[in-house]
N, C-alpha and C positions, 0 to 999 in steps of 0.2 A: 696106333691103336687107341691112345688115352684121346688123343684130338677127337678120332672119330667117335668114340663114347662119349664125348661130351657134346657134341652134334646130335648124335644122335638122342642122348636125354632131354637138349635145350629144344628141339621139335616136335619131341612128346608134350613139354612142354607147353609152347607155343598151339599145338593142337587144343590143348584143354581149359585154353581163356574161353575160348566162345563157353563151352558149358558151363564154366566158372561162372563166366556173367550170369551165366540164367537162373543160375543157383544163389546170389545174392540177393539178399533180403532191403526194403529199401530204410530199416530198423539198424539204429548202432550198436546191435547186442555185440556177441563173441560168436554168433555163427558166423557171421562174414569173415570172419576169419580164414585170408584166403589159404595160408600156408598149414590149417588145417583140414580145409578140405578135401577131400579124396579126390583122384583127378578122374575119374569119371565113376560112375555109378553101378557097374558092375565089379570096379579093380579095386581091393581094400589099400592100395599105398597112397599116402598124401602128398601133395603139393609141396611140405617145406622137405622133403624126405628126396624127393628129387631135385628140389634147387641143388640141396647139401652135395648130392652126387655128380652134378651138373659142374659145380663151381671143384669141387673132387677130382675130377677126372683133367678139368682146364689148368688146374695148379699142376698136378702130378706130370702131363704131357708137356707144360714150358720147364719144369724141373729137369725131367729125360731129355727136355732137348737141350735144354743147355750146356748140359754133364754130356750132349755126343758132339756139341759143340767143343767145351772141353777138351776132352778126348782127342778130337780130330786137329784143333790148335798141336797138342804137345805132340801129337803123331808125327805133324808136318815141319814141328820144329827142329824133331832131332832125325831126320835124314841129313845127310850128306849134302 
């Protein structure tokens, strides 16, 4: 389930370069600041907001697997 949340966030992602680009300024203020920007112009959440959940969900899911990985070691160790 964490795998697939972070698939699924790293796609929303990857949807929202093309508008990103178009929303860069070709000035080196602080608006181009990508991980500030909203990822599209109707949705108020930002860019670094869903990296953070993206990379989130990717930690948490090799965490659970390793722990049923774990698990399934000692399980298989003490039968018979």
């Amino acid at each position: 389930m964490l795998f697939g949340a972070s698939i699924l966030v790293s796609t929303w992602l990857m949807a929202t370069l093309p508008s990103l680009h178009l929303r860069l300024r070709k000035s080196e203020s602080t608006e181009n600041d990508i991980y500030e920007q909203k990822i599209f112009w109707l949705v108020n959440v930002r860019v670094g907001l869903l990296a953070v959940l993206q990379h989130l969900f990717f930690t948490l899911a090799i965490v659970a697997f390793a722990f049923f990985l774990y698990r399934t070691i000692l399980a298989a160790g003490s039968r018979p």
